[in-house]
N, CA, C and O of each residue as an XYZ file, in Angstrom:
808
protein
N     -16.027     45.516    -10.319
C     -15.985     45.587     -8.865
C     -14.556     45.935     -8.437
O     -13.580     45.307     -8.850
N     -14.483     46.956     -7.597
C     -12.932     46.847     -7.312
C     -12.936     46.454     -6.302
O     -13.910     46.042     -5.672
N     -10.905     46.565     -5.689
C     -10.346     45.244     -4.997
C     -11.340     45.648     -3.735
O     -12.124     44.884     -3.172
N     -11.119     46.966     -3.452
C     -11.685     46.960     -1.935
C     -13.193     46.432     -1.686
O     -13.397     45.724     -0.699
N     -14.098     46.714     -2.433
C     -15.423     46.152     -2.434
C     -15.274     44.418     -2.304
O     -15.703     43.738     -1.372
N     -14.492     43.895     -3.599
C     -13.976     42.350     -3.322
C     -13.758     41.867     -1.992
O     -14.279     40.844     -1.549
N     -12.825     42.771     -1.236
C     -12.000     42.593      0.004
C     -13.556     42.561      1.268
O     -13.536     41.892      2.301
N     -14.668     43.374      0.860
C     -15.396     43.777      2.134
C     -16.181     42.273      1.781
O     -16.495     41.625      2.779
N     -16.553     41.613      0.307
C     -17.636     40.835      0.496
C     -17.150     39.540      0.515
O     -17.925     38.584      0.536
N     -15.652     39.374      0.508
C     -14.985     37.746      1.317
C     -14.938     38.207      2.972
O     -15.256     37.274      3.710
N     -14.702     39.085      3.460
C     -15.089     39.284      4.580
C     -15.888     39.098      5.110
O     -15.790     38.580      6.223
N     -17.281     39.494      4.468
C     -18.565     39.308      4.726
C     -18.659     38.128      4.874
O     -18.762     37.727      6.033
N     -18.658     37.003      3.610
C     -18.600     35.544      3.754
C     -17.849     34.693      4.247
O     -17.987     33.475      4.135
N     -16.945     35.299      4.867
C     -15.917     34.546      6.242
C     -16.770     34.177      7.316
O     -17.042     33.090      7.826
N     -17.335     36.030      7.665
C     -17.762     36.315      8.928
C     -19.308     35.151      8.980
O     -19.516     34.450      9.970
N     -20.075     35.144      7.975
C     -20.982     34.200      7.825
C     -20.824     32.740      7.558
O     -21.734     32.001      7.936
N     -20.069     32.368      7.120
C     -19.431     30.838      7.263
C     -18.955     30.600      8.895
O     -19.376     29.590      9.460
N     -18.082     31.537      9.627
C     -18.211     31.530     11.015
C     -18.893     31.232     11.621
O     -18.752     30.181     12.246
N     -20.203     32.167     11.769
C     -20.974     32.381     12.794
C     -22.027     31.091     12.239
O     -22.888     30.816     13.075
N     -22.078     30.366     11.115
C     -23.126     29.080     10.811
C     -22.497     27.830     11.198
O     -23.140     26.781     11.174
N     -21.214     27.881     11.573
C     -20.316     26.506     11.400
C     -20.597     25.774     13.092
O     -19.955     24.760     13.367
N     -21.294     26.192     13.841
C     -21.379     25.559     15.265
C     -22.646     24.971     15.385
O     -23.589     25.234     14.639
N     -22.681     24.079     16.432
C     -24.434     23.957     17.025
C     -23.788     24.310     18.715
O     -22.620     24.120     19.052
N     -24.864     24.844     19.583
C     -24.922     24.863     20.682
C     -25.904     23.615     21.436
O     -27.077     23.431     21.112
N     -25.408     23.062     22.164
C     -26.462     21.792     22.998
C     -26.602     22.407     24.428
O     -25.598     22.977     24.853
N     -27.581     22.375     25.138
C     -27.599     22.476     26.585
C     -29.036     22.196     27.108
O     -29.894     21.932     26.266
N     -29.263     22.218     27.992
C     -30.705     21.950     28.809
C     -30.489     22.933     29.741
O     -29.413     23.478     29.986
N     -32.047     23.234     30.488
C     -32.310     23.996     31.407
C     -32.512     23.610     33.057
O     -33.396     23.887     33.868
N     -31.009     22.682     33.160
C     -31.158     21.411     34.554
C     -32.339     20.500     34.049
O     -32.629     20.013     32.956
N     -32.798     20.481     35.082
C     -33.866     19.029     35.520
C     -35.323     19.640     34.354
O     -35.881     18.888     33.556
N     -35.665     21.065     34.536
C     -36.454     21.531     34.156
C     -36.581     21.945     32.823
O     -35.652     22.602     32.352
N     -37.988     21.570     31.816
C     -37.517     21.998     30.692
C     -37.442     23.707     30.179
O     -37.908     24.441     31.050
N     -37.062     24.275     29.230
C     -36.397     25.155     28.802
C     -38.012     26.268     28.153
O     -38.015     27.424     27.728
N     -39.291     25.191     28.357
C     -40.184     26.085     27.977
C     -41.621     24.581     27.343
O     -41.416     23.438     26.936
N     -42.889     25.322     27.542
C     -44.163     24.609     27.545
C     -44.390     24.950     26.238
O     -44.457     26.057     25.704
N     -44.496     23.874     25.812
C     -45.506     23.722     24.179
C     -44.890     24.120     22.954
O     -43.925     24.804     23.296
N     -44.929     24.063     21.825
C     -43.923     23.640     20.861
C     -43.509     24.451     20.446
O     -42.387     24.183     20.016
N     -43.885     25.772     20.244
C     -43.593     26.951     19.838
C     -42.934     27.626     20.510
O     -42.201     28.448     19.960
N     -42.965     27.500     22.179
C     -41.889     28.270     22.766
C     -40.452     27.536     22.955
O     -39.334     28.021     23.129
N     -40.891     26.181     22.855
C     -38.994     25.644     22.901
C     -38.534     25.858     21.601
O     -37.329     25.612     21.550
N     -39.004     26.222     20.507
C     -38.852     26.837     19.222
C     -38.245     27.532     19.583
O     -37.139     27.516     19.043
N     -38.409     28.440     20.510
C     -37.924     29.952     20.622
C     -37.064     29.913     21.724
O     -36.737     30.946     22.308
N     -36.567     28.504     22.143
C     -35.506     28.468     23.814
C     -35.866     28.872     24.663
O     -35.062     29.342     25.468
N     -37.417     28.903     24.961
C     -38.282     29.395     26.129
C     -38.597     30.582     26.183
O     -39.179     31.136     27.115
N     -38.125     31.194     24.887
C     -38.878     32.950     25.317
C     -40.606     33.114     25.093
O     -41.278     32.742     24.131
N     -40.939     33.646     26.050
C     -42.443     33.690     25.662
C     -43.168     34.004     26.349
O     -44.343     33.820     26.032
N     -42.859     34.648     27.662
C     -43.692     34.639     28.964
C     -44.644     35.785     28.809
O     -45.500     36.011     29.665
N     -44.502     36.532     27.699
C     -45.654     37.558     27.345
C     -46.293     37.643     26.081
O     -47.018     38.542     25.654
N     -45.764     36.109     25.296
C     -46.668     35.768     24.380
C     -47.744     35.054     24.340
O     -47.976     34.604     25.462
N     -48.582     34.710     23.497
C     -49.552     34.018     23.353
C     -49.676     33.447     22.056
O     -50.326     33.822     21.080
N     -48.874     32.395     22.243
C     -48.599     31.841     20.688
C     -49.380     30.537     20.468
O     -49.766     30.164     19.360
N     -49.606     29.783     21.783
C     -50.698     28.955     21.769
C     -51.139     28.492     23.132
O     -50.762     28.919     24.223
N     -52.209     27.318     22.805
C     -53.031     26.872     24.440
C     -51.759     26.648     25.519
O     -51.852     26.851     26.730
N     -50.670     26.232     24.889
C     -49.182     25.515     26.082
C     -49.214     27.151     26.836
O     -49.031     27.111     28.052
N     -49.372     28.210     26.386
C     -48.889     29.336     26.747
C     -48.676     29.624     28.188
O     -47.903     30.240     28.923
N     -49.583     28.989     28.228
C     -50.618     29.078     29.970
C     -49.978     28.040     30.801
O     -50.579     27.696     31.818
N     -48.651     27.396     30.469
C     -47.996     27.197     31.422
C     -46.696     27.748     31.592
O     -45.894     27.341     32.432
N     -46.464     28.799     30.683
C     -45.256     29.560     30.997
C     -46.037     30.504     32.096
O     -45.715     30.315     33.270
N     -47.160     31.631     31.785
C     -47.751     32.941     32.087
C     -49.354     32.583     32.098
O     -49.923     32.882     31.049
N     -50.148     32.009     33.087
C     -51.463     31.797     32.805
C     -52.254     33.115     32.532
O     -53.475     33.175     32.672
N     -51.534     34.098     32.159
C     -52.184     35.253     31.878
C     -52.429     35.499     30.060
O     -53.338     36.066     29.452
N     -51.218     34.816     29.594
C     -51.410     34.756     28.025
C     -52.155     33.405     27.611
O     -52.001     32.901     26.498
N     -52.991     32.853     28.618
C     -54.101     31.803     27.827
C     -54.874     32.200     27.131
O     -55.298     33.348     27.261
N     -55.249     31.477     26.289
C     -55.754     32.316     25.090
C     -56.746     31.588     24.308
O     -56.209     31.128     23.301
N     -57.870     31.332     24.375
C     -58.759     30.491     23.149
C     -59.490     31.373     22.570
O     -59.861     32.473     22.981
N     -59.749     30.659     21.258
C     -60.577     31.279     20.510
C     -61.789     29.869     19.876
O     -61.838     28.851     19.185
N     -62.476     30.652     20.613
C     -63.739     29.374     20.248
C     -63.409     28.173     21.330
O     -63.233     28.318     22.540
N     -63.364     26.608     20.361
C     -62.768     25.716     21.317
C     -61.536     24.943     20.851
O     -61.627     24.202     19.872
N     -60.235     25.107     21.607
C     -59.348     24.480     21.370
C     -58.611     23.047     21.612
O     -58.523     22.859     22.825
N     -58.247     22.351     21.124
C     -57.246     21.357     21.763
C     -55.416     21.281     21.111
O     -55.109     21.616     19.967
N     -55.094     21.113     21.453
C     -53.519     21.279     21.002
C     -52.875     19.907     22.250
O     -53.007     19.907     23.474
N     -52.316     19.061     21.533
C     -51.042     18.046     22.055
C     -49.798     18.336     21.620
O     -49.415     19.138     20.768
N     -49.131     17.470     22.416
C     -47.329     17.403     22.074
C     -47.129     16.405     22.490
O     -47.758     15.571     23.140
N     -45.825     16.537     21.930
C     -44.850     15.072     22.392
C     -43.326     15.901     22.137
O     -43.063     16.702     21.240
N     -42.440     15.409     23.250
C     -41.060     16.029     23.153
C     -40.519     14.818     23.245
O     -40.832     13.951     24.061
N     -39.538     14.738     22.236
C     -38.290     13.148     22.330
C     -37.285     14.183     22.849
O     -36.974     15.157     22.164
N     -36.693     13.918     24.289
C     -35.719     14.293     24.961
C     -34.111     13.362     25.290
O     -33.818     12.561     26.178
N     -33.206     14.001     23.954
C     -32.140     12.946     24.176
C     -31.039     13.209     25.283
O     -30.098     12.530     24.872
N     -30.658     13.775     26.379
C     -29.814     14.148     26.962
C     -28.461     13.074     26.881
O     -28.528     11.851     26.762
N     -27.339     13.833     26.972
C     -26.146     12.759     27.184
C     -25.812     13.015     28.549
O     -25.728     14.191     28.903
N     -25.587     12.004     29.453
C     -25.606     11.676     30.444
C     -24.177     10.595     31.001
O     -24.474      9.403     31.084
N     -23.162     10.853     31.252
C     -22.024      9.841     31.897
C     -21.260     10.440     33.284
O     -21.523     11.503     33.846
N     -20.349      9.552     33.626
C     -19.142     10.041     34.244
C     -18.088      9.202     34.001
O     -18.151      8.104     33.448
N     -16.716      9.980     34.609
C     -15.413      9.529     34.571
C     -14.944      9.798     36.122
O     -14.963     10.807     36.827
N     -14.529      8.493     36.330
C     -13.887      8.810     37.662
C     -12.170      8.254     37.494
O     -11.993      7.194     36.895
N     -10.990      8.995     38.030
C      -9.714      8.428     38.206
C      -9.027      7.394     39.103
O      -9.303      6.905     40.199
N      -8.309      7.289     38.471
C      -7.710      6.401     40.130
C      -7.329      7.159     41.476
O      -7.109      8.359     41.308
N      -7.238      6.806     42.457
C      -7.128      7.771     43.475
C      -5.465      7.160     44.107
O      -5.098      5.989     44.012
N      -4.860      8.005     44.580
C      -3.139      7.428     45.471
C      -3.503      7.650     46.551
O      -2.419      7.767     47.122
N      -4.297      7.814     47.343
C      -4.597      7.422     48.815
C      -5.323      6.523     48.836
O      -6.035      6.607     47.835
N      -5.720      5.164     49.766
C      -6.876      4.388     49.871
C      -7.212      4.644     51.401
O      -6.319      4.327     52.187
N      -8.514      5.236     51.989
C      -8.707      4.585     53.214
C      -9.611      3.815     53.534
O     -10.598      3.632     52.823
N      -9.358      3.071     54.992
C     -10.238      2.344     55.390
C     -11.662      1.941     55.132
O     -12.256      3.019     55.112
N     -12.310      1.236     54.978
C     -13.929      1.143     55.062
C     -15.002      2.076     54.209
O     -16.220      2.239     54.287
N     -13.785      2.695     53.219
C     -13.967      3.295     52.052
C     -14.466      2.694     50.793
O     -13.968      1.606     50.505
N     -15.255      3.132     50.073
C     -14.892      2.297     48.890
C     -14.569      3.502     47.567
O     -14.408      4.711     47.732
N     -14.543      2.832     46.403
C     -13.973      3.613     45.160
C     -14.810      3.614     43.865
O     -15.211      2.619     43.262
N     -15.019      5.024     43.518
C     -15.532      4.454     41.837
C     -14.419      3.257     40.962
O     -13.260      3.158     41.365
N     -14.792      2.599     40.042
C     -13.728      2.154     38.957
C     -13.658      3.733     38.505
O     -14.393      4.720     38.538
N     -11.828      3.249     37.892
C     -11.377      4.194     36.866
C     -12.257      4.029     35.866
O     -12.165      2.871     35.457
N     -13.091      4.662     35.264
C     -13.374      4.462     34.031
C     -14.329      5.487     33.599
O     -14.909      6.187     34.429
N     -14.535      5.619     32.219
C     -15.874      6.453     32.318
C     -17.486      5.328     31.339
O     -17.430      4.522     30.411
N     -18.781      5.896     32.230
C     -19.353      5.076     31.557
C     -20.508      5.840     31.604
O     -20.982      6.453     32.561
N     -21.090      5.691     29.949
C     -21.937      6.579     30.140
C     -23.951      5.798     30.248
O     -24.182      4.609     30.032
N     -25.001      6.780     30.591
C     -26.015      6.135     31.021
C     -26.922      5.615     30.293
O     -27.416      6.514     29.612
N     -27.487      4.443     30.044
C     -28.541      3.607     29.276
C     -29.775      4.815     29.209
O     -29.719      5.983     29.595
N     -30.855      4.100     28.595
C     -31.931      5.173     28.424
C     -31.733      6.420     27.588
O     -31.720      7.449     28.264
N     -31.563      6.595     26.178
C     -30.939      8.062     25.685
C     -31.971      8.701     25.396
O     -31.761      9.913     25.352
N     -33.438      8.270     25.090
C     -34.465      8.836     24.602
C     -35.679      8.812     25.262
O     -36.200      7.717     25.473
N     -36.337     10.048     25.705
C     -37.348      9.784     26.529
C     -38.540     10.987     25.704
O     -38.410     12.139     25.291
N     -39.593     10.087     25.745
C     -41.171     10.833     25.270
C     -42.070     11.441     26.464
O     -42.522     10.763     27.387
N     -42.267     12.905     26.288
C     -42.335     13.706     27.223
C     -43.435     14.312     26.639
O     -43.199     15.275     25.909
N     -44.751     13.916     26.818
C     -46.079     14.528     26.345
C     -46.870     15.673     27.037
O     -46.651     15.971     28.212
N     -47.744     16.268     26.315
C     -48.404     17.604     26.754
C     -50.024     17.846     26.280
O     -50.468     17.196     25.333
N     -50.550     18.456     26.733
C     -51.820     18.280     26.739
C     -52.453     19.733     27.097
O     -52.259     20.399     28.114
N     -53.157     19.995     26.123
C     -54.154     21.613     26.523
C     -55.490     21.761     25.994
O     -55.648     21.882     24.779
N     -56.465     21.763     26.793
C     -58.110     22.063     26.049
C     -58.043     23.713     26.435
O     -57.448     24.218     27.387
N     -58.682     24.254     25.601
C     -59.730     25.709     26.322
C     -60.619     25.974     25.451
O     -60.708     25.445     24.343
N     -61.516     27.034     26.026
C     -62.529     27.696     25.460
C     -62.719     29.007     26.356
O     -62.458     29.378     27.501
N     -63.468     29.621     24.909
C     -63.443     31.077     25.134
C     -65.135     30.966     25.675
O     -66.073     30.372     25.142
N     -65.100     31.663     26.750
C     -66.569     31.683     27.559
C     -67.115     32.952     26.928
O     -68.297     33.042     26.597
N     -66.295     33.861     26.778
C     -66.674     35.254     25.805
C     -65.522     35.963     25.534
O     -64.470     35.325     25.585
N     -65.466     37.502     25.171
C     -64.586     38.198     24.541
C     -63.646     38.667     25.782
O     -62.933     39.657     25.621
N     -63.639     38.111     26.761
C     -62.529     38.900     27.959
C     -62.568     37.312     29.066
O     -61.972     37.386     30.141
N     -63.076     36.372     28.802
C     -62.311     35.478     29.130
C     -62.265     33.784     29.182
O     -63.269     33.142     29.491
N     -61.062     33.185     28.866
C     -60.618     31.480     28.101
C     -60.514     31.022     30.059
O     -60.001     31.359     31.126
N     -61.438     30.028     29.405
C     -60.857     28.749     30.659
C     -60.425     27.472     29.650
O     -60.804     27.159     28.521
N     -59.137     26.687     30.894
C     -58.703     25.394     30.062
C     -58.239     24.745     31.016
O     -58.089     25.166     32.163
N     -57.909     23.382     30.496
C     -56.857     22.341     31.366
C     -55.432     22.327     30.446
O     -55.320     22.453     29.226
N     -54.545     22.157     31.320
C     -53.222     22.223     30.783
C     -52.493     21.172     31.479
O     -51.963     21.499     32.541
N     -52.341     19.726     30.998
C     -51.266     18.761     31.670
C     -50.317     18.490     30.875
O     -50.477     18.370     29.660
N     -49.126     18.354     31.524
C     -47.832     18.360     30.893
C     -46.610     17.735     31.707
O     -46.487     17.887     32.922
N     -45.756     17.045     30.944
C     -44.561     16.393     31.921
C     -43.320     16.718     32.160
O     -42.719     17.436     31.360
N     -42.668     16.206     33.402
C     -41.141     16.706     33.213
C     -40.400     15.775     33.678
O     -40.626     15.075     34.665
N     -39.563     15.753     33.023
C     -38.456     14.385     33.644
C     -37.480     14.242     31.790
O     -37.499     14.890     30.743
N     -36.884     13.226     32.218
C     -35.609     12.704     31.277
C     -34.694     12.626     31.654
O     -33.978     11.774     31.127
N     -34.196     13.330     32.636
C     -32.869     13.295     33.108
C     -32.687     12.531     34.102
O     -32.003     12.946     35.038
N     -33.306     11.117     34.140
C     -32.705     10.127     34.811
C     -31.854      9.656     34.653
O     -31.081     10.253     33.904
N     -31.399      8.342     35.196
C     -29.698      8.501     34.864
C     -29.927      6.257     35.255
O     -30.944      5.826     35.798
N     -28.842      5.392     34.844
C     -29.380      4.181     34.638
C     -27.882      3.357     33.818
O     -27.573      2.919     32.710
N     -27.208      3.529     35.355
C     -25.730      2.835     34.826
C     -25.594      1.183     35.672
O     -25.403      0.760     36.812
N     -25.875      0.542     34.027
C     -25.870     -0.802     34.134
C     -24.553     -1.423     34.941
O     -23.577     -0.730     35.228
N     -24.650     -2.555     35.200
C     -23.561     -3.032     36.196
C     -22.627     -4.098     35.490
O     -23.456     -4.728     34.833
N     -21.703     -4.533     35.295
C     -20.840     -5.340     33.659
C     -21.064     -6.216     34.380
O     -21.440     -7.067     33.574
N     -21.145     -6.888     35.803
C     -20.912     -7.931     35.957
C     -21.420     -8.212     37.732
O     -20.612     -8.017     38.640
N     -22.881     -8.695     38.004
C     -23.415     -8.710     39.590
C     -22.116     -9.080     40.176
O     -21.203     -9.636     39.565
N     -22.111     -8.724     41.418
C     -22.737     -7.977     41.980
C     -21.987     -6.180     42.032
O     -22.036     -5.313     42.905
N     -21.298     -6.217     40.571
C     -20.850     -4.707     40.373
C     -21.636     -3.693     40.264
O     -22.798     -3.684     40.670
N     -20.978     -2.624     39.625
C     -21.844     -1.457     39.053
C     -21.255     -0.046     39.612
O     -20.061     -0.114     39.903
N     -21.805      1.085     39.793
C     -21.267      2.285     39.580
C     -20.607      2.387     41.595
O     -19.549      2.844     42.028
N     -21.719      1.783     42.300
C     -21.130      1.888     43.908
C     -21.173      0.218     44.445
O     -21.231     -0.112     45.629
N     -21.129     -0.729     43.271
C     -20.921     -2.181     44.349
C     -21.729     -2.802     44.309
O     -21.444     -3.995     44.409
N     -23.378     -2.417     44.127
C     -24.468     -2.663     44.245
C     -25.728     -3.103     43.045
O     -26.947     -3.081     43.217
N     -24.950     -3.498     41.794
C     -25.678     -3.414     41.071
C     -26.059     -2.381     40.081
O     -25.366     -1.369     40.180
N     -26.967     -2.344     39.149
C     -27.142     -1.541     38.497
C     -27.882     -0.031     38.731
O     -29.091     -0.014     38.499
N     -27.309      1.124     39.132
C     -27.403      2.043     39.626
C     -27.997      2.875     39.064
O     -27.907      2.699     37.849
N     -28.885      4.165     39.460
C     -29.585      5.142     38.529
C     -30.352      5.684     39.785
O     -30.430      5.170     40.901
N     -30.938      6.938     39.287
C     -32.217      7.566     39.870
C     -33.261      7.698     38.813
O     -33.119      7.443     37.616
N     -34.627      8.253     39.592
C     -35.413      8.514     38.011
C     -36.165      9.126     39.026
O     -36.219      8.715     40.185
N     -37.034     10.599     38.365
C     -37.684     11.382     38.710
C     -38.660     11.677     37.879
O     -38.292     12.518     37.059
N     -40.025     11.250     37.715
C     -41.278     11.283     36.807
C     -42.357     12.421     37.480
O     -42.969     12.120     38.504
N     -42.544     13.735     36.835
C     -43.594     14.545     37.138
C     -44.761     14.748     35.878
O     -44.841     14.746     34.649
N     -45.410     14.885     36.836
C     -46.734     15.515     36.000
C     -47.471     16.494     36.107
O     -47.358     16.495     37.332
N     -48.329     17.587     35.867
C     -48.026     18.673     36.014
C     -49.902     18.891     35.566
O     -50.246     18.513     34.446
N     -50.927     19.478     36.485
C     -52.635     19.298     36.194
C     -52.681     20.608     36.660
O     -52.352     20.905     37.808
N     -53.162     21.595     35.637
C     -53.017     22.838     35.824
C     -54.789     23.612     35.070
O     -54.709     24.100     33.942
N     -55.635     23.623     35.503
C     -56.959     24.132     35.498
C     -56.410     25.816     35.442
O     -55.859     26.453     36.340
N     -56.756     26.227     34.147
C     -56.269     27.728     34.307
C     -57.642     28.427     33.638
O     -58.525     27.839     33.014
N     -57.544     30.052     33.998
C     -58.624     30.684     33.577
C     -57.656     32.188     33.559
O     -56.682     32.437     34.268
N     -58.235     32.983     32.595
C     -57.546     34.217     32.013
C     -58.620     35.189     31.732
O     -59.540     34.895     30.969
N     -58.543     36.309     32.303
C     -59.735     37.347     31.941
C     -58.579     38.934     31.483
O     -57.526     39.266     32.027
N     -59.234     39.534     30.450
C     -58.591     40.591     29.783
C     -59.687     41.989     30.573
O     -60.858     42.365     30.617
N     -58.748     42.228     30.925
C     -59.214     43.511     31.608
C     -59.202     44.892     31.361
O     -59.875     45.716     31.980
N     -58.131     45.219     30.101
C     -58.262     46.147     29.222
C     -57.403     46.041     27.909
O     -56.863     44.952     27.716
N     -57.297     46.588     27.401
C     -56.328     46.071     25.890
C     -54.977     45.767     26.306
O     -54.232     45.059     25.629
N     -54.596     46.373     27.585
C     -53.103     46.470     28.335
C     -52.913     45.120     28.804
O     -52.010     44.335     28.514
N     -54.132     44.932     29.754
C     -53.780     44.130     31.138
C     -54.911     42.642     30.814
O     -56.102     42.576     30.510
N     -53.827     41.572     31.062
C     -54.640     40.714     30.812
C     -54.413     40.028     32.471
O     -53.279     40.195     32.918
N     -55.378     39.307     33.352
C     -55.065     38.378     34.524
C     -54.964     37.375     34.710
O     -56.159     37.201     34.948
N     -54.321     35.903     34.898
C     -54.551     34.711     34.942
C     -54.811     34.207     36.182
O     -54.793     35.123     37.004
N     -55.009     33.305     36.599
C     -54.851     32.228     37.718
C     -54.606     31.083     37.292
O     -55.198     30.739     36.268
N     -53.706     30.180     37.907
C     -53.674     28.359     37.403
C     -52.598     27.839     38.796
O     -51.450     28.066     39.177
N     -53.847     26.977     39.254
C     -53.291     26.667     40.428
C     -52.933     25.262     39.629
O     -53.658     24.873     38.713
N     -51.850     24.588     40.016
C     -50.666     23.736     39.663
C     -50.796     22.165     40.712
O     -50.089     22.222     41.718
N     -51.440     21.123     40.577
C     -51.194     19.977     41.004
C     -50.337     19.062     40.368
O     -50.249     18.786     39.172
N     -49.590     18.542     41.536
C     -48.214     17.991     40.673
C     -48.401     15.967     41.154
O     -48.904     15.359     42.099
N     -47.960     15.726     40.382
C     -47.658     13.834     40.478
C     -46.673     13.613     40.171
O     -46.266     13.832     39.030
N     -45.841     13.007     41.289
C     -44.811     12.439     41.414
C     -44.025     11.632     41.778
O     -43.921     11.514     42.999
N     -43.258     10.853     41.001
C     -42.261      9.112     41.244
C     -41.175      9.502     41.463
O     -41.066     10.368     40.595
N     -40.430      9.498     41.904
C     -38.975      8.542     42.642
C     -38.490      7.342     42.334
O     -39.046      6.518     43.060
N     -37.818      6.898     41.701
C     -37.023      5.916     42.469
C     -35.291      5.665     42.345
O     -34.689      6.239     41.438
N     -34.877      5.167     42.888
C     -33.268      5.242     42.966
C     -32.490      3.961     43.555
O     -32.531      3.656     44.747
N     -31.848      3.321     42.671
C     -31.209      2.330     42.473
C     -29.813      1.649     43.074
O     -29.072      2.630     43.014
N     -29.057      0.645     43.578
C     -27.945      0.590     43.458
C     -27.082      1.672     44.426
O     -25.966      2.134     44.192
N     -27.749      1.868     45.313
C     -27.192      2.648     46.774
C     -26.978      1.964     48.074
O     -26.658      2.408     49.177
N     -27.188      1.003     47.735
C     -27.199     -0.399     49.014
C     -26.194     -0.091     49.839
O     -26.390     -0.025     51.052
N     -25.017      0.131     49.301
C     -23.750      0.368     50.566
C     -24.002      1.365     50.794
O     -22.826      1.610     51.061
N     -24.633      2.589     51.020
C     -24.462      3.652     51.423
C     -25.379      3.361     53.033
O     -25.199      3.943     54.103
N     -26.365      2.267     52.707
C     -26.463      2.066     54.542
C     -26.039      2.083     55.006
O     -26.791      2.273     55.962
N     -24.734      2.026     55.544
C     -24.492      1.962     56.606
C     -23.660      3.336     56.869
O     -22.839      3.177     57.772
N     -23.663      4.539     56.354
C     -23.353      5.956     56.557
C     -24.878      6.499     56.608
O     -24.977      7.723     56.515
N     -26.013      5.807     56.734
C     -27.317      6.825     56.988
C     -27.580      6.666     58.077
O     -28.517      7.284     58.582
């Protein structure tokens, strides 16, 4: 082997030790990044695939059965979740202050399930149910000591629980064009914690 060939294939294995040596973390906000197991496989690409029954809540046009289906999930969603607040050199009046500190939020793991039946009525078109959840990114900062916590009040947090009842139907209209419909009923919780002093600014 000569030097220059040597020279191109430690290069090569630089450039590949590089580009393997990271992980990337992120979420898609509040919302997840993609329906059913195969497309968060893929970081949500999929809106013109049909890789399975979840499909039909990216694109109810790529629903898809063959015969009769069922397909579940379950997503363990760990988000990291804190803050840091500083000290401040102004104080005013009737104000109050975060503590200096940073603290980050209880709750790290949340089970986020999914649900899809269909069946194929014939060769051009699948009806199904598709329920599925969204949430995790609540937030649940304990208080060290009543009547403390993140604003004064105790142990502070929000939490936002959806659910997601989606009756879909898909008809293929030529080898090109496929059509869906899935009208979307949603269920939804609230609640939010440890805001007590903020009465009296509402």
């Amino acid at each position: 082997m000569s030097i220059k060939m040597k020279n191109k294939l430690v290069s090569g294995l630089a450039l590949t030790l590089t580009l393997g040596s990271f992980n990337a973390f992120a979420t898609n906000g509040y919302f997840t990044h993609g329906y059913g197991m195969t497309h968060k496989g893929m970081a949500g690409a999929g809106v013109a695939l049909s890789e399975e029954l979840m499909s039909g809540a990216n694109n109810p046009a790529t629903f898809l059965a063959n015969g009769t289906q069922l397909s579940v999930g379950l997503e363990l969603f760990s988000p990291d979740r804190k803050y840091s607040a500083s000290d401040v050199d102004t104080f005013y009046p009737d104000a109050f202050y975060l503590q200096a500190k940073t603290q980050k939020s209880d709750n790290t793991l949340f089970a986020i399930p999914e649900f899809a039946i269909g069946h194929q009525l014939n060769d051009k078109v699948s009806i199904g149910l598709l329920v599925y959840g969204n949430g995790g990114m609540n937030t649940d900062y304990s208080a060290d000591s009543e009547p403390e916590g993140t604003f004064y009040a105790g142990t502070t947090g929000v939490d936002l629980k959806q659910m997601f009842i989606s009756p879909t139907i898909s008809y293929k209209l030529n080898e090109q064009i496929r059509l869906g419909v899935s009208p979307i009923y949603a269920v939804q919780q609230f609640k939010a914690t440890g805001l007590g002093n903020f009465a009296p600014f509402s």
